[in-house]
C-alpha positions in Angstrom: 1.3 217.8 83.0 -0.3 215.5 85.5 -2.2 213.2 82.8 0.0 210.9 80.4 0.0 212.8 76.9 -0.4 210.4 74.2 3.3 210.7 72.1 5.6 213.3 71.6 9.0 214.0 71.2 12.1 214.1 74.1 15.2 216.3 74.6 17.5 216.5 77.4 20.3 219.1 77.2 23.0 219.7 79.4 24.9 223.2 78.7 24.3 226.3 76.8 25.6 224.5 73.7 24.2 221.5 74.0 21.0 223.4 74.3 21.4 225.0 70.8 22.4 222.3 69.4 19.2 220.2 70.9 16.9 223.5 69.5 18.8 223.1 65.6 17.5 219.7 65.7 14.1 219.9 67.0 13.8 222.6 64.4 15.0 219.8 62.3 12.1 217.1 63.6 9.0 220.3 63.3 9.3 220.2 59.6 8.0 216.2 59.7 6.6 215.8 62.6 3.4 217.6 64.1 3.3 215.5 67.6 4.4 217.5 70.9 8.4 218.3 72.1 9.7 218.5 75.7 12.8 219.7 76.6 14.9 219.0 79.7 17.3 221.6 80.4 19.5 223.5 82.9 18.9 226.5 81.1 16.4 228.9 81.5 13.2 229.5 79.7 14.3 232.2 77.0 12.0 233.3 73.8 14.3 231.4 71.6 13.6 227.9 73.8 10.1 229.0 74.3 9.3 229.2 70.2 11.1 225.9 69.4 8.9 223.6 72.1 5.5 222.2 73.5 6.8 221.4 77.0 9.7 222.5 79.0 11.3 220.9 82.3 13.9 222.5 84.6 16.8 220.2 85.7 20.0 220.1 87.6 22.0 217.3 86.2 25.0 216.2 87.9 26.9 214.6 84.7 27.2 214.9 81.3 24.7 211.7 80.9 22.0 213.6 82.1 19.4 211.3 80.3 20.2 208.2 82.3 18.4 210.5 85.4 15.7 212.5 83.8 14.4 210.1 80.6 12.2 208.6 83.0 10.1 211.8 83.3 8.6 211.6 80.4 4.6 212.7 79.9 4.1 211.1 76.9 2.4 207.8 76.9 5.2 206.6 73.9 8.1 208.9 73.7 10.9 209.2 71.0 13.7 210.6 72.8 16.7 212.1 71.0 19.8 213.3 71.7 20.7 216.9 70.7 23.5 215.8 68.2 20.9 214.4 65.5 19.5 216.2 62.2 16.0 214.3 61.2 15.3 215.1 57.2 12.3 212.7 57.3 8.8 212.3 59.2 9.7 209.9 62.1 6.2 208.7 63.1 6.4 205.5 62.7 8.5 204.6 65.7 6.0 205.6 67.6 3.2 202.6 66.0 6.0 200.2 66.7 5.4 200.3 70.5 2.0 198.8 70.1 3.9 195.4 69.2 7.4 196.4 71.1 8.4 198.3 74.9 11.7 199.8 73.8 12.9 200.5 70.2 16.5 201.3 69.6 19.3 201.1 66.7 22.3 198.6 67.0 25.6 200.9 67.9 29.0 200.1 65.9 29.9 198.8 69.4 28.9 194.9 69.9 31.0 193.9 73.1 34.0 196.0 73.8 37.1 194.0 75.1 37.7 196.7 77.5 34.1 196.9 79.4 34.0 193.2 79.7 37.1 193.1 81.3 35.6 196.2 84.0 32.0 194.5 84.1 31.5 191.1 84.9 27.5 192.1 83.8 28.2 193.2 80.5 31.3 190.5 79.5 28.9 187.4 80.5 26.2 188.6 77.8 27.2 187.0 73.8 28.7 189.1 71.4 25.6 188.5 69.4 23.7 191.0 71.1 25.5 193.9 70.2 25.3 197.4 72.1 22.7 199.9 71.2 23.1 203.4 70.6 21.2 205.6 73.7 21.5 208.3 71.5 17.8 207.2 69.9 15.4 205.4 71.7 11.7 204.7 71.3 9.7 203.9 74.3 6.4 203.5 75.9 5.2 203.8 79.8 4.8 200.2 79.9 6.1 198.5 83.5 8.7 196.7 81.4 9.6 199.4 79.9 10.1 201.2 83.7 11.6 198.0 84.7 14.6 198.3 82.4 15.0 202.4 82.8 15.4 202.0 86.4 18.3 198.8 86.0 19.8 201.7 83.3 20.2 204.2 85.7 21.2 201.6 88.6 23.6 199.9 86.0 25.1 203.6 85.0 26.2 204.4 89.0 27.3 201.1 89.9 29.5 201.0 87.1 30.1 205.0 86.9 33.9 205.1 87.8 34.8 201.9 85.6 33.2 203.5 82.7 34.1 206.9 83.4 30.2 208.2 83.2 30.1 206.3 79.9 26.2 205.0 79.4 26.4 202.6 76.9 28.3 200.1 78.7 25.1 200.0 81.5 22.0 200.5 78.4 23.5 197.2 77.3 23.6 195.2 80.7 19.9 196.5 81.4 18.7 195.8 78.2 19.7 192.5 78.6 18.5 191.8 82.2 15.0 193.3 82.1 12.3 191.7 80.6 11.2 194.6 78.1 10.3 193.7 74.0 12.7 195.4 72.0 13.0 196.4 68.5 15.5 197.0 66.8 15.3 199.8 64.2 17.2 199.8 60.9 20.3 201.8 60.5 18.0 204.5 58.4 17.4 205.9 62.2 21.0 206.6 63.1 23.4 207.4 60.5 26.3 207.7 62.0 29.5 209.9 60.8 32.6 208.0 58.6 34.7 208.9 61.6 32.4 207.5 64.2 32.8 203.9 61.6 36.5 204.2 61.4 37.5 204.5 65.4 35.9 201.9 65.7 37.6 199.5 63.4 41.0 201.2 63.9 40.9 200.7 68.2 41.5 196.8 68.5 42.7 197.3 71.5 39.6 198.5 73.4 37.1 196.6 71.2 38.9 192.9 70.3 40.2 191.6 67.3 37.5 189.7 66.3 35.0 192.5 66.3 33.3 193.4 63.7 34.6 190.9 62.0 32.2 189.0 59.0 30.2 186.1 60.9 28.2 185.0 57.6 27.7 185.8 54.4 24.8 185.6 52.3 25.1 185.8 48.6 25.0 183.7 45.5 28.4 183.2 43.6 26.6 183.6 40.4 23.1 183.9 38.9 23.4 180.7 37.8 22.3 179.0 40.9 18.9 180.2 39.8 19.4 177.8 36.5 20.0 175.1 38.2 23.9 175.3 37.7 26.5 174.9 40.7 30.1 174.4 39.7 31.6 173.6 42.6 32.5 170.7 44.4 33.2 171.2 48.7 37.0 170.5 47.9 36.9 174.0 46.6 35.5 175.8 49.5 38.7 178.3 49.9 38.5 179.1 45.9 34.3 179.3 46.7 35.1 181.6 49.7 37.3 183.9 47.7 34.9 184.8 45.2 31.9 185.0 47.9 34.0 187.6 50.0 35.3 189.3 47.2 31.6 189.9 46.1 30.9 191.4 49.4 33.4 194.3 49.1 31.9 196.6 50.5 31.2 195.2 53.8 
């Protein structure tokens, strides 16, 4: 593939299982999507790879994060790359429009700034809360030299910081994220459901994350459909009696 292919879809697997799993899903993303799939792998070109895909690459991947080496070797012009762990029950195309406006497209991870990483990485603690981690898991991307910019600080990022993290790649997606100069959007949580256990670790592991995370910042609802009349009954001396009924509405955050 020596010319730039317009879009298409990318896996990298590491494993024979991984491998399966990464063929379940693309089977997954052909039922939607009609644009080309590449697939990175250790494994050998069988008939069941060779049905599933477009485009297949040979690699020899050192870690379990293989994608931090290889994601740079796309073909594709813009690229949607997914990891093998994800099921896609809609068409997907339009991440792909979205880097005519943006470099890198991504969805906000349950992870904002873990106690534990900013404590190991003086990179990563120094950058607000505010901008949270994203998942690597599913990324949009176009061959833009921004976009290059910040894949190369990833993979820089990932082995500076490889022991401290213990080959962990989030940790280094958000310090290079941060520090390059790439356009990112961020994609809504439609992209990346993630499983109730996945939410709940989170919450449960203070220790590693902080107390504070996750925590409510603001909330933004009415107290009553009366504020729409013209009505408000209450005066600032009641803000805790205000704020109970505000976060009580909100429930279910």
């Amino acid at each position: 593939m020596s010319e730039k292919i317009e879009k298409g879809f990318l896996y990298i697997a590491f494993g024979e299982s991984f491998t399966k799993e990464a063929l379940m899903s693309i089977k997954s993303l052909k039922r939607y999507n009609a644009e080309p799939v590449l697939l990175l792998t250790d494994q050998e070109l069988s008939p069941e790879i060779q049905k599933s895909i477009d485009y297949y690459g040979k690699i020899k991947p050192n870690h379990i994060r293989a994608k931090v080496d290889f994601i740079s070797q796309t073909p594709f012009k813009k690229t949607i790359y997914l990891d093998s762990d994800t099921l896609i029950v809609r068409n997907i195309s339009d991440m792909f429009d979205v880097l005519d406006r943006f470099d890198v497209g991504l969805v906000h991870d349950y992870a904002r700034k873990r106690l534990k990483y900013s404590k190991l990485v003086p990179e990563y603690e120094k950058i607000p809360y505010a901008f949270s981690e994203f998942n690597g898991g599913i990324m949009a991307f176009n061959d833009s030299e921004k976009t290059k910019n910040f894949l190369s600080l990833w993979r820089n990022y990932f082995y500076k910081y490889y022991h401290q993290t213990s080959g962990w790649d989030q940790v280094s997606l958000r310090v290079s994220l941060w520090e390059s100069e790439a356009q990112i959007h961020t994609f809504p949580f439609e992209y990346n459901i993630r499983g109730k256990s996945t939410r709940e670790k989170v919450r449960k592991l203070k220790n590693e994350f902080g107390d504070d995370h996750l925590e409510p910042r603001i909330y933004h609802i009415h107290y009553d459909r009366e504020v729409h009349f013209g009505k408000f009954k209450y005066e600032t001396e009641q803000l805790e009696d205000y704020q109970k009924i505000i976060i009580d509405l909100c429930m279910e955050y």
